[in-house]
N, C-alpha and C positions, 0 to 999 in steps of 0.2 A: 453209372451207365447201364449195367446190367440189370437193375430194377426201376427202370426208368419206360413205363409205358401208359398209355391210355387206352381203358376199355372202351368206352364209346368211339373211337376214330375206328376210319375203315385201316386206315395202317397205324394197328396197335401198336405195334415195335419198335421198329425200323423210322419213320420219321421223327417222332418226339428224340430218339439220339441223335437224328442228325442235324435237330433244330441246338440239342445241347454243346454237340460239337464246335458250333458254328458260333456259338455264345462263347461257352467258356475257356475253349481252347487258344483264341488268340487271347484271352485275357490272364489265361496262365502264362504266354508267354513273353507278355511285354515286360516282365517282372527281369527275369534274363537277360530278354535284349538291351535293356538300359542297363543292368549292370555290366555286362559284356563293354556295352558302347563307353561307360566312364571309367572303367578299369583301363589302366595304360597298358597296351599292348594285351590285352584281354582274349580278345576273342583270337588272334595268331597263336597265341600260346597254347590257348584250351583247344586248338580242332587238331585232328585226329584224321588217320584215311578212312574208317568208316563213314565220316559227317561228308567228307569228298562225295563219296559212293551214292550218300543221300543226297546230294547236294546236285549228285549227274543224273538221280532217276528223275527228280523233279523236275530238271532243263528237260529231260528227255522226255518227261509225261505232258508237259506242254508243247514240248514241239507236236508231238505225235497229236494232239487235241487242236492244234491249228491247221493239220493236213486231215484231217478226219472230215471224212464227205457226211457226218451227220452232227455238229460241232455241239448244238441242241441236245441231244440227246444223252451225247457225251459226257456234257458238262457233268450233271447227277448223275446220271449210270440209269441203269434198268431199275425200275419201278419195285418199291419194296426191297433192293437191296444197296441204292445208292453208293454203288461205287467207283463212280465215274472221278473225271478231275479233280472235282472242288474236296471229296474225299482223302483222295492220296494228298493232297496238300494240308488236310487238317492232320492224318498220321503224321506227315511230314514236322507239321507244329509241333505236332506233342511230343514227338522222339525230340527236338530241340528244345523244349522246354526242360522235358526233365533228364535230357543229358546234361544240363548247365546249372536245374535248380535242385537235383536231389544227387549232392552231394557227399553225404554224410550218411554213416552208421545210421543214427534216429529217421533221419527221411527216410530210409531206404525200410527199416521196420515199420515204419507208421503207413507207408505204401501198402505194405504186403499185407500189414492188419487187415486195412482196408478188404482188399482184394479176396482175403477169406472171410472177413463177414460177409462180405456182398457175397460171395460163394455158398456160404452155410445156409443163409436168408435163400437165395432161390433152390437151392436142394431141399429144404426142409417146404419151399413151395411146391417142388415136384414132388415131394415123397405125399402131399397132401393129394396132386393131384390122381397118383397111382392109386391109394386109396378111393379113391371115387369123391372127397370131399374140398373140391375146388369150389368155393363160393362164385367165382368169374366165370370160368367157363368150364362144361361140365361133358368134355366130350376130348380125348385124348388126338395127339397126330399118330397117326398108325395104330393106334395100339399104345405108343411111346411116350413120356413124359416131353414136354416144353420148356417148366418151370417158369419165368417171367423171360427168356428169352425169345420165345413163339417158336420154334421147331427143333427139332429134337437134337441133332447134328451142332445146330449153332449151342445148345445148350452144351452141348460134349467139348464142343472147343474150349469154350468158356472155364470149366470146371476143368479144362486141364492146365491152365492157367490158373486156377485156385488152387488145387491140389496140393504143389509144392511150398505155396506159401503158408498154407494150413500147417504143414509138415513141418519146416521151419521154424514157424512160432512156438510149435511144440517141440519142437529140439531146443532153441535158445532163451524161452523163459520157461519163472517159476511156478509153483503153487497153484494155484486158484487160475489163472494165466497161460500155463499147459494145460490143464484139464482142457479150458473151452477152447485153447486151438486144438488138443487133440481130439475132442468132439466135432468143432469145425469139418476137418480133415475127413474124419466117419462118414457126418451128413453128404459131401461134398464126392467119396467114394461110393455110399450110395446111391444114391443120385446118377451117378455115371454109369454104373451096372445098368440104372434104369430106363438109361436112354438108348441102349442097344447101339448103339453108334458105331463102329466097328473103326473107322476113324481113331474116334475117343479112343478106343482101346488100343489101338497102336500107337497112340499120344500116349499114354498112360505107363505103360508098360516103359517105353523110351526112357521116361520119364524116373523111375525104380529101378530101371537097370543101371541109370548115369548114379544116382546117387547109392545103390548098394557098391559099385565098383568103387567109386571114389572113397566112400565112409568104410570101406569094408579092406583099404590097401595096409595094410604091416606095417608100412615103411612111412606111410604118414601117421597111423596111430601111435607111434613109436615117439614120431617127431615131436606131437600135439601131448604126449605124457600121460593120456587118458583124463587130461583134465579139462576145464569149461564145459560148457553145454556139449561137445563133442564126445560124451562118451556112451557104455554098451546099449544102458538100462533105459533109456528111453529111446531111443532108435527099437531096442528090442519092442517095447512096449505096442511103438507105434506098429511094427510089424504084426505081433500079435494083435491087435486092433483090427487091422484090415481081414485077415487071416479067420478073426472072427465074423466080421461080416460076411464074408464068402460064407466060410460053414453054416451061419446060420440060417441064412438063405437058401443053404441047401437040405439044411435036417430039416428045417417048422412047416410042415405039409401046404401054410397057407401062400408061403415064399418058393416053396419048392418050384413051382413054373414059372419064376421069374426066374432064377439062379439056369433053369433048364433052356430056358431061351437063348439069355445073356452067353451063355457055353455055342447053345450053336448057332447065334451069330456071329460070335469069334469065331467058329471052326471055318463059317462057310464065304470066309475071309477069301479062301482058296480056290472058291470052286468060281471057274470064269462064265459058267453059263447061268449062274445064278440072275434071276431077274434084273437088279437096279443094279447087281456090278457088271452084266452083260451092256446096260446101257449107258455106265461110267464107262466102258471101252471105245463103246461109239463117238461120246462126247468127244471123249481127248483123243481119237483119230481126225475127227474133223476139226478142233485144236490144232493140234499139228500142223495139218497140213495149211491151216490159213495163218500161223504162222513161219511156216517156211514157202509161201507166196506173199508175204508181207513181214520181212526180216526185221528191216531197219527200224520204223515206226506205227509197226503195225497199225491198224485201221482203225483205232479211235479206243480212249478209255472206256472197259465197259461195255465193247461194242459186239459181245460175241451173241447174244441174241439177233441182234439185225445180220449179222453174216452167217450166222448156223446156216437158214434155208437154203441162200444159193450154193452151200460144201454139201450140203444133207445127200443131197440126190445124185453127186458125184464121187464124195468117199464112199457112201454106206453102199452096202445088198441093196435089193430095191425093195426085200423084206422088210429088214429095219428101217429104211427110209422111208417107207407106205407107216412102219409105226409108230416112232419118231416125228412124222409129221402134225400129228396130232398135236404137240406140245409145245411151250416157249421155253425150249432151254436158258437159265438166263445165266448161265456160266459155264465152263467144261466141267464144273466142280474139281477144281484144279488151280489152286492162285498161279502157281506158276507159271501153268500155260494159259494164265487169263492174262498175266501179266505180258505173256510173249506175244498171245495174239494182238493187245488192245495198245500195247504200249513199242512192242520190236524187241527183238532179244541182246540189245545193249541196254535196254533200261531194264529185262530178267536178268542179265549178267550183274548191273549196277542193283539193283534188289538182293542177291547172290551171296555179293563183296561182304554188302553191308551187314546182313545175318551172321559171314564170315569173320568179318573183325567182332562183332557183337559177342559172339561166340570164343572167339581166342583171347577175349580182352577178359572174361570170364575165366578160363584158365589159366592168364596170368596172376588174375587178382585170387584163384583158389589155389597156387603156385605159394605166390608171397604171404599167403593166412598162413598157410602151416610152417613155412620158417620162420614167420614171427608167433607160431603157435597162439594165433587169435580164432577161437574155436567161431566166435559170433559170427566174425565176415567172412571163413570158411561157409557156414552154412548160410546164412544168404546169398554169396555166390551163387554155390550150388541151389538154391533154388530159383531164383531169376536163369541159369542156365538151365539147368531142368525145364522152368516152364518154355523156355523159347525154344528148347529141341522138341518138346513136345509139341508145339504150338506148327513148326517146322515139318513135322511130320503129319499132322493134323490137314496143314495145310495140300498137302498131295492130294487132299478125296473131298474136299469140302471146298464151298462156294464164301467166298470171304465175307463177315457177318461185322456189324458196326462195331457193337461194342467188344468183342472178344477182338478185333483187328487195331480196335484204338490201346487196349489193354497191351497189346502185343508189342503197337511202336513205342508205347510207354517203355516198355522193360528194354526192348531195343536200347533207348539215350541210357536209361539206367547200365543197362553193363556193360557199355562202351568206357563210361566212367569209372569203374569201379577198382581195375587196380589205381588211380589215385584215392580211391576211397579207403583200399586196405592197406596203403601205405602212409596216409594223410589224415587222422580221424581229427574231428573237431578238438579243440583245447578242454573241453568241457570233459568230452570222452576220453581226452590222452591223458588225463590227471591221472586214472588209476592204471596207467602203465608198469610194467613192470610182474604183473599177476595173470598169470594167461585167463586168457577170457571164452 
């Protein structure tokens, strides 16, 4: 998905995914549904109150798509970011598909392989771009890398969904096999430096603090014996890795002003009157307020472009409303409160849940690795929950983007499942039981 575009279309990006969606996503998941359907008592047994939660945003995003005074427009969403109905209900696919088909230890690594080569491939496409030597297009967004995602932001999302998995591979295998997921990981954190995204970096950061707390606790290192892939020397490694890339960016005079950007874009995190975060306030004030005048089912998937103008001139100064009128906001850049205006704040509550169980079914299953001292699906937990807190926090300042959004409900099914995955491994995988792993 993430390297999936066409240079000659006027919408590079963003359509060819959500022609891909629209293929392959229900064809991953008939594979489930018929096994679900011929299993006795199948699918009663496999659901879970997360799959409920999903199960209520989707009533509730169609209801809200049938009372929507512009049902049309709805349906795709706003132009170039299609995230209207037919969207949420293809995430919806995918979190069902691979909450039912990637069961097992080997899916769940063959996924995240995935996930960091498509990651490594488009950072090592941004890092050509920063260079100045893009054969496609030869003119940067701001200043800022794209990589094959088209805007700078959407690529930070992205990459913080690879990041952990880079990380991962490079924790639980060997040889020749670590080296390139921990080059992966490199590519993947530069790259991210590169996109200035300030997002990104509070995704990122999320992201390093869940996994040094966890990997860094006494009382599970203790448990775990210091043996399998859970131990000091490549954790350290990886740290020193990153650590390098910072410095070096900061000592090689030619990187020096990227490393000096990158710094005070994170600082100016803070400052509220800074240009596009002064205008990120306006957004999610008139946010706000159109959905607390439209609670229930708010005014249509998607539909925050068509209701900006008539809030514009009522929340804002007449300042920023005279400036702001200039523009088609096509989101609060805020899922949350895109999801509260277009959808009602029981289908944000039911979106909420779901993150909520996603996230605690993750702690159980990183719970049960370490009494059964299974280092492997300790850290794959931890990286599927990593990527989703990141992704969770990403989500607060940024406009939801195809493929980093499809990725996201992907890992969603994924770690709903997974303490039966850390308790349940395949017969193939439980042969060498007995040797911590």
């Amino acid at each position: 998905m993430p390297l999936l575009f066409v240079p000659v279309a006027q919408d590079a990006f963003a359509l060819p995914r959500l022609v891909a969606l629209y293929v392959l996503v229900p064809l991953a998941l008939a594979g489930p549904l018929v096994m679900l359907v011929l299993e006795p008592g199948g699918l009663r047994s496999a659901l879970r109150w997360p799959d409920v939660a999903a199960v209520a945003l989707g009533l509730l995003a169609v209801g809200a798509w049938l009372l929507a005074p512009d049902r049309g427009h709805d349906l795709q969403g706003e132009p170039l970011q299609y995230q209207g109905l037919l969207a949420l209900l293809l995430y919806l696919a995918a979190y069902a598909a691979a909450r039912f088909a990637l069961r097992d230890t080997r899916s769940v690594r063959r996924l995240l392989g995935l996930v960091a080569v498509a990651g490594a491939v488009t950072s090592a496409y941004a890092i050509i771009q920063q260079l100045r030597l893009d054969p496609i297009w030869h003119g940067l967004d701001k200043g800022r890398v794209f990589g094959t995602l088209g805007q700078a932001n959407a690529l930070a999302a992205y990459l913080d969904l690879a990041l952990p998995a880079a990380m991962a591979l490079a924790l639980v295998s060997r040889g020749i096999w670590r080296a390139a997921a921990a080059g992966a990981a490199i590519l993947v954190l530069t790259a991210l430096l590169l996109t200035y995204s300030r997002g990104g970096y509070l995704g990122a950061a999320a992201e390093v603090a869940v996994v040094l707390v966890v990997l860094g606790a006494r009382r599970w290192r203790a448990r775990l014996g210091g043996t399998g892939p859970v131990h000091r020397r490549p954790l350290a490694i990886g740290i020193l890795g990153a650590a390098i890339v910072v410095l070096a960016l900061a000592a090689i005079p030619a990187t020096r002003g990227v490393a000096a950007r990158a710094a005070e874009r994170a600082i100016s995190s803070a400052d509220l009157q800074e240009g596009s975060i002064a205008d990120r306030l306006d957004l999610w004030a008139v946010g706000v307020r159109i959905s607390l005048d439209h609670p229930l089912l708010g005014t249509g998937p998607d539909s925050y472009a068509l209701e900006f103008p008539r809030y514009r001139d009522v929340v804002l100064p007449p300042g920023r409303a005279a400036f702001l009128a200039r523009f088609r906001p096509e989101s609060p850049h805020d899922v949350y409160l895109a999801y509260a205006d277009g959808l009602g704040l029981p289908a944000l509550a039911a979106y909420l849940a779901l993150a909520a169980g996603a996230l605690v079914a993750v702690w159980r299953a990183v719970r049960r690795a370490v009494r059964r001292a299974d280092g492997a699906v300790l850290v794959l937990s931890l990286a599927i929950g990593s990527a989703l807190l990141g992704h969770l926090v990403t989500d607060a300042f940024m406009t939801a983007e195809l493929a980093g959004s499809w990725l996201f409900w992907v890992l969603l099914g994924v770690a709903v499942g997974l303490p039966g995955l850390a308790g349940g491994r395949t017969a193939r995988e439980a042969g060498g039981a007995g040797t911590p792993r």
